[in-house]
C-alpha positions as CSV (number, residue, x, y, z in Angstrom):
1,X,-32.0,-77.6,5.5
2,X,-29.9,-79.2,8.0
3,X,-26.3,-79.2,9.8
4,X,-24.4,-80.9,7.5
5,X,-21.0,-80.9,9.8
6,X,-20.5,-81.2,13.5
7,X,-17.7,-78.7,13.0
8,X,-20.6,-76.0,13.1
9,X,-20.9,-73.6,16.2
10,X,-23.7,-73.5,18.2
11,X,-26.8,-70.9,17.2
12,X,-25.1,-68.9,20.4
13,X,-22.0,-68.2,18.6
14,X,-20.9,-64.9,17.0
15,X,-18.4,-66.6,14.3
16,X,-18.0,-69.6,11.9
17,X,-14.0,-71.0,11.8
18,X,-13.6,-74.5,10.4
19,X,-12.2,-76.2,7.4
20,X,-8.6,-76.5,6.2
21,X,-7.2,-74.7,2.7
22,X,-6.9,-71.5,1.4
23,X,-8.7,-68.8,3.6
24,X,-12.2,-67.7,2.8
25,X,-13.9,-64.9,4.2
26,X,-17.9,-65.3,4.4
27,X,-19.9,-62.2,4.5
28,X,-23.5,-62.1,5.5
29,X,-25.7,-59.4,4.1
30,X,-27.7,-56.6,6.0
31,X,-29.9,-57.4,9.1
32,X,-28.3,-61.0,8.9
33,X,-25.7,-63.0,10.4
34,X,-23.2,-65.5,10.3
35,X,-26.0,-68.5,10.5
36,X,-26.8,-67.4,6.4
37,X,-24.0,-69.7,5.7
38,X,-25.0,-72.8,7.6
39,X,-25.8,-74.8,4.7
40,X,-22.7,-73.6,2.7
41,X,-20.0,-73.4,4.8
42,X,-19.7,-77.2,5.6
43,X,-19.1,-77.7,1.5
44,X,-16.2,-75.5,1.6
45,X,-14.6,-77.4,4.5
46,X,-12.4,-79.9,2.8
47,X,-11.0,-76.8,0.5
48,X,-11.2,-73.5,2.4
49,X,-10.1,-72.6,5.7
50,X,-13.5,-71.2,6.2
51,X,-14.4,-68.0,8.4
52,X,-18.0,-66.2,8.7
53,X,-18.3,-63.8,11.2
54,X,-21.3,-61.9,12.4
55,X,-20.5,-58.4,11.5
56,X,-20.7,-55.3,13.8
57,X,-24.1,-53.9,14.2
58,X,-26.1,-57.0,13.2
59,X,-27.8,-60.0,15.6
60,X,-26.7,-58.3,19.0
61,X,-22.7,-57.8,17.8
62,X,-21.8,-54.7,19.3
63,X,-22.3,-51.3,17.8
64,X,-19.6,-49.3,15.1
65,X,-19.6,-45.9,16.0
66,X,-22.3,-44.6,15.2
67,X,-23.7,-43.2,12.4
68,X,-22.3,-46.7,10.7
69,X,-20.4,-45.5,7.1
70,X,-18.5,-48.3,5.0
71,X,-15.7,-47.1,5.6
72,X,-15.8,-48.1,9.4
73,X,-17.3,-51.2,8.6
74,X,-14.1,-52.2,6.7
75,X,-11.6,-50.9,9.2
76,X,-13.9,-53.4,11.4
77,X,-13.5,-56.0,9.1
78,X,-9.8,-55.6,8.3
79,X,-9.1,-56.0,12.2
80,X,-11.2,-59.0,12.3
81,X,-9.3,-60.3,9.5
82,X,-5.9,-59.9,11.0
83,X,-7.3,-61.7,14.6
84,X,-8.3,-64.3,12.4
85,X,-4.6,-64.4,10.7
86,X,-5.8,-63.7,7.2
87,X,-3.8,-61.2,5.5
88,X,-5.7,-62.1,2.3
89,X,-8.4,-64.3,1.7
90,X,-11.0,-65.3,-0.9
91,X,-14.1,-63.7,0.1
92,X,-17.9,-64.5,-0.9
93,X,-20.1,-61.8,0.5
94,X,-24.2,-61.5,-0.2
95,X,-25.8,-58.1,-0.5
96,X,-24.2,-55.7,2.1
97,X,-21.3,-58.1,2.4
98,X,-20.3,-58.1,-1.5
99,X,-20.2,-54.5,-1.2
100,X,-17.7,-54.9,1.6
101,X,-15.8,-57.5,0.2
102,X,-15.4,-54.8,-3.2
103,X,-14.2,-52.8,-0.7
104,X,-11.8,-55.0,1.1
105,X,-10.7,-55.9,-2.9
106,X,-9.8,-51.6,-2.7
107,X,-7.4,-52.2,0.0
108,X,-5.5,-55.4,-0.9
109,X,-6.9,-57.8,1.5
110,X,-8.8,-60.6,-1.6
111,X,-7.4,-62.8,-3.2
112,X,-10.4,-63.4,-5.2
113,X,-14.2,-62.3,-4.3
114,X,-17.6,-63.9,-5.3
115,X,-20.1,-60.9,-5.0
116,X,-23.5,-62.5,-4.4
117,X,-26.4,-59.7,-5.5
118,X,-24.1,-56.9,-4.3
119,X,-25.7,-54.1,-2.7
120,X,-24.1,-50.6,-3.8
121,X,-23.0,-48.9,-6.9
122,X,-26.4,-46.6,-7.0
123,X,-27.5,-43.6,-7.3
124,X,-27.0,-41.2,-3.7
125,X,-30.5,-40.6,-4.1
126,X,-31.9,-44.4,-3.9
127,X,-34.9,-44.8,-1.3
128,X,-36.4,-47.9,-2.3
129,X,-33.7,-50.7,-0.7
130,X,-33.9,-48.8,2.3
131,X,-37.8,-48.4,2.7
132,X,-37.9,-52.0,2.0
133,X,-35.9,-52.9,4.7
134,X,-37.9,-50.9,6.9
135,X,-41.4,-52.7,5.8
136,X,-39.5,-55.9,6.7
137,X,-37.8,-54.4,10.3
138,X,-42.0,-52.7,11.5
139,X,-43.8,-56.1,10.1
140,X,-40.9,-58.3,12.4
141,X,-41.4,-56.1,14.9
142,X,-45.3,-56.3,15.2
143,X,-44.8,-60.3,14.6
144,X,-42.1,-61.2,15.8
145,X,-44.3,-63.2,19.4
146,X,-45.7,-65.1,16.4
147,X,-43.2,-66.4,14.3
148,X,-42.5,-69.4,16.4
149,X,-46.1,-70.4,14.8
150,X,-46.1,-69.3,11.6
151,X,-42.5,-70.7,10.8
152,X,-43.9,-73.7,11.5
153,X,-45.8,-74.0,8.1
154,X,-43.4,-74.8,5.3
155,X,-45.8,-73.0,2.7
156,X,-45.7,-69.8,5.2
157,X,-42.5,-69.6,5.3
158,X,-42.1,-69.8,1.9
159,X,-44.8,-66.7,1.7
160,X,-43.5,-65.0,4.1
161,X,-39.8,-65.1,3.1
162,X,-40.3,-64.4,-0.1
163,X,-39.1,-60.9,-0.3
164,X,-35.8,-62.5,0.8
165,X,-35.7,-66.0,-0.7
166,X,-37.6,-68.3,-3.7
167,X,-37.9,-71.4,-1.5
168,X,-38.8,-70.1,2.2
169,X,-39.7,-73.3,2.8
170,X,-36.5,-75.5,2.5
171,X,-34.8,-73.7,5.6
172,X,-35.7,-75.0,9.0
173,X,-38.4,-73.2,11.1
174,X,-36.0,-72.6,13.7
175,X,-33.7,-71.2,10.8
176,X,-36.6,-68.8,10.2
177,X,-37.3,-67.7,13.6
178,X,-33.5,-67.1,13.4
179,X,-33.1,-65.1,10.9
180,X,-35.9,-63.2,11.6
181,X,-34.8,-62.2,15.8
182,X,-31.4,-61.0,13.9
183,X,-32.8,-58.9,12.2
184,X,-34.7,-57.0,14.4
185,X,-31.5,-56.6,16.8
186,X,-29.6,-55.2,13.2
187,X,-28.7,-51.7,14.5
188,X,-26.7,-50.9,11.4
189,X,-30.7,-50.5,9.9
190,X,-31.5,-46.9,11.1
191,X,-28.1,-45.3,8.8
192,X,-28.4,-47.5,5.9
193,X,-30.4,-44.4,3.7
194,X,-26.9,-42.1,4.9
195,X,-24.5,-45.3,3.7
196,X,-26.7,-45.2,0.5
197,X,-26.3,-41.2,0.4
198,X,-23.1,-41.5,0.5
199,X,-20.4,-40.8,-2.4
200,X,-18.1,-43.5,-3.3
201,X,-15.6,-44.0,-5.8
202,X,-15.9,-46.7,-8.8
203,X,-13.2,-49.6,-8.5
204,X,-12.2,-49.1,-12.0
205,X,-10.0,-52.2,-13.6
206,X,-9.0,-54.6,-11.1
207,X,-6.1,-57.2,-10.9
208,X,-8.0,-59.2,-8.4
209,X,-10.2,-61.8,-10.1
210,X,-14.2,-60.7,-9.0
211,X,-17.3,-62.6,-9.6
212,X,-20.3,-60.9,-9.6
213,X,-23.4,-63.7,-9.2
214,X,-26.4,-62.2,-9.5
215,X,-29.7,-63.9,-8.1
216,X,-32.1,-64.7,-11.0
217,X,-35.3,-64.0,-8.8
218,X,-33.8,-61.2,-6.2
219,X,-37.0,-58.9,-5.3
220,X,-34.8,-56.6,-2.9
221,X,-32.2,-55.7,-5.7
222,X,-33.6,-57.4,-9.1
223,X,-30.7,-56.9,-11.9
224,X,-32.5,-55.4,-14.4
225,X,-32.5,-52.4,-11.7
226,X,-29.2,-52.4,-10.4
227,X,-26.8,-54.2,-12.5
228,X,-25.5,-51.4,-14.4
229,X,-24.6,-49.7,-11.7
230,X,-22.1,-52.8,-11.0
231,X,-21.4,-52.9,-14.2
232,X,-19.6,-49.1,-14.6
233,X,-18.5,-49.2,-10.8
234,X,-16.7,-52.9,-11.6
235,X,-16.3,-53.2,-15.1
236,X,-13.5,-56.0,-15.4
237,X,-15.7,-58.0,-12.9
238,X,-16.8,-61.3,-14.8
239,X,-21.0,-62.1,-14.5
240,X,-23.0,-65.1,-13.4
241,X,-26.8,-65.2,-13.6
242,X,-27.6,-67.5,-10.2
243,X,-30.9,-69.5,-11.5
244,X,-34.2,-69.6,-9.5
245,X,-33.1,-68.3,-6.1
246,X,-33.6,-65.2,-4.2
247,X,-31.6,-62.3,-2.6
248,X,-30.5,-64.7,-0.1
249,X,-29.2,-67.4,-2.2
250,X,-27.4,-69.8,0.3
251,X,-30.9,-70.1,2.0
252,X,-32.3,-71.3,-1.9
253,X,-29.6,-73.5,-3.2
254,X,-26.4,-74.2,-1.2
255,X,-25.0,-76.4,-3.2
256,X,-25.0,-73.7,-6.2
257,X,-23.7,-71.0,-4.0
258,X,-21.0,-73.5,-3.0
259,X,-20.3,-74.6,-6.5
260,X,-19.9,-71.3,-7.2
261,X,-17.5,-70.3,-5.0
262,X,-14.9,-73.4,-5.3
263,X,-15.3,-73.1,-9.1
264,X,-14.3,-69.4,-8.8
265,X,-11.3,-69.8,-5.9
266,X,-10.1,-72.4,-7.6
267,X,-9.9,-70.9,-11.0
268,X,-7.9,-67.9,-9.2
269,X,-5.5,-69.7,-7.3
270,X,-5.0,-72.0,-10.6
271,X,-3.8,-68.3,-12.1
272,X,-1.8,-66.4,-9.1
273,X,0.2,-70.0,-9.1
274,X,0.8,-69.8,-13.0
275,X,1.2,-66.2,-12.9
């Protein structure tokens, strides 16, 4: 995987603006940042004005109050919309960021979303998402003074990654390294079993036009596990089946997560204009 514009920030940065078009908002998942999109966000350019923030909590972005809720996570998101001067915007979010872009579709702020293996819609007494986010965070942890080694093998970082992503070994090793250093500065980690404890309310029918694209080969939330929990929470959402990528799919296929996403806008702004 490599830059594929100069318009992209440097690995320092906290935020991805660029492009020109309709607004887009990119959401990253859990224990990730803004850098998930590298590969995408430079194919959206030429129709999206395209912005990917690094969310509160995650890669060294200061804290929400604490104990982190969804509910503040979307106030925080909201705000950062409204520096950004998007009142609405399409949004693609993966995992944690689909579930807040459902939510920013509660309060008026899409104009269409693309959920990408959206976390939420389970049961208040789910422990396995979060215990496998904790085996990720102790095993970083312990190796994290070795992963500028390791990375370096293409067929370890596809074994390695694997949990995450189907083809470990198409992202660079300093992509790797990356991803792996934001995670272990994700504070958001410690309350993600209260989020997941937490009662929320089912989005019912929805004017806003929602994709939900689920990852054929996601080990962190396979389908046939938590689908139908998407399915009652969001039940005029249309479905995609994503093929042969993981729970991170811009790090598998960029070009399908892109495709997806202009086929998706544009088929929603090709209705609010008729409508």
């Amino acid at each position: 995987m490599t830059n594929l514009d100069n318009r992209l920030p440097p690995s320092s940065a906290t935020s991805l603006r660029a492009g020109n078009g309709e607004p887009l908002l990119l959401l990253h998942g859990g224990t990730s940042s803004w850098h998930c999109w590298e590969a995408v966000a430079p194919l959206l350019f030429d129709d999206h004005d395209v912005f990917a923030p690094t969310m509160a909590g995650h890669a060294g972005m200061p804290d929400l109050p604490r104990p982190y809720t969804i509910s503040a996570a979307v106030d925080w998101l909201e705000k950062t919309m409204d520096e950004a001067g998007f009142e609405t915007a399409h949004i693609a979010g993966n995992s944690l960021g689909g579930w807040l872009g459902m939510e920013l579709v509660r309060r008026g702020r899409a104009r269409s979303l693309i959920a990408l293996s959206p976390a939420g819609a389970w049961s208040t007494t789910e422990t396995r998402v979060p215990r496998i986010f904790r085996v990720m965070h102790n095993q970083l942890r312990f190796g994290e003074p070795l992963l500028p080694l390791v990375m370096r093998s293409p067929m370890l970082r596809r074994t390695l990654l694997r949990t995450v992503c189907e083809h470990g070994d198409r992202i660079t090793a300093e992509q790797a390294v990356l991803a792996g250093r934001n995670a272990l500065q994700c504070t958001a980690l410690d309350d993600f079993p209260a989020v997941i404890a937490t009662e929320y309310e089912p989005y019912g029918m929805l004017d806003t036009p929602v994709l939900i694209a689920w990852s054929e080969k996601d080990r962190i939330i396979p389908a046939e596990r938590y689908a139908a929990g998407w399915r009652r929470y969001a039940p005029s959402a249309t479905w995609r089946t994503l093929p042969d990528v993981g729970h991170v799919p811009m790090y598998d296929d960029p070009e399908l997560v892109a495709r997806t996403i202009l086929e998706w806008t544009a088929q929603a702004a090709a209705t609010r204009t008729a409508s």
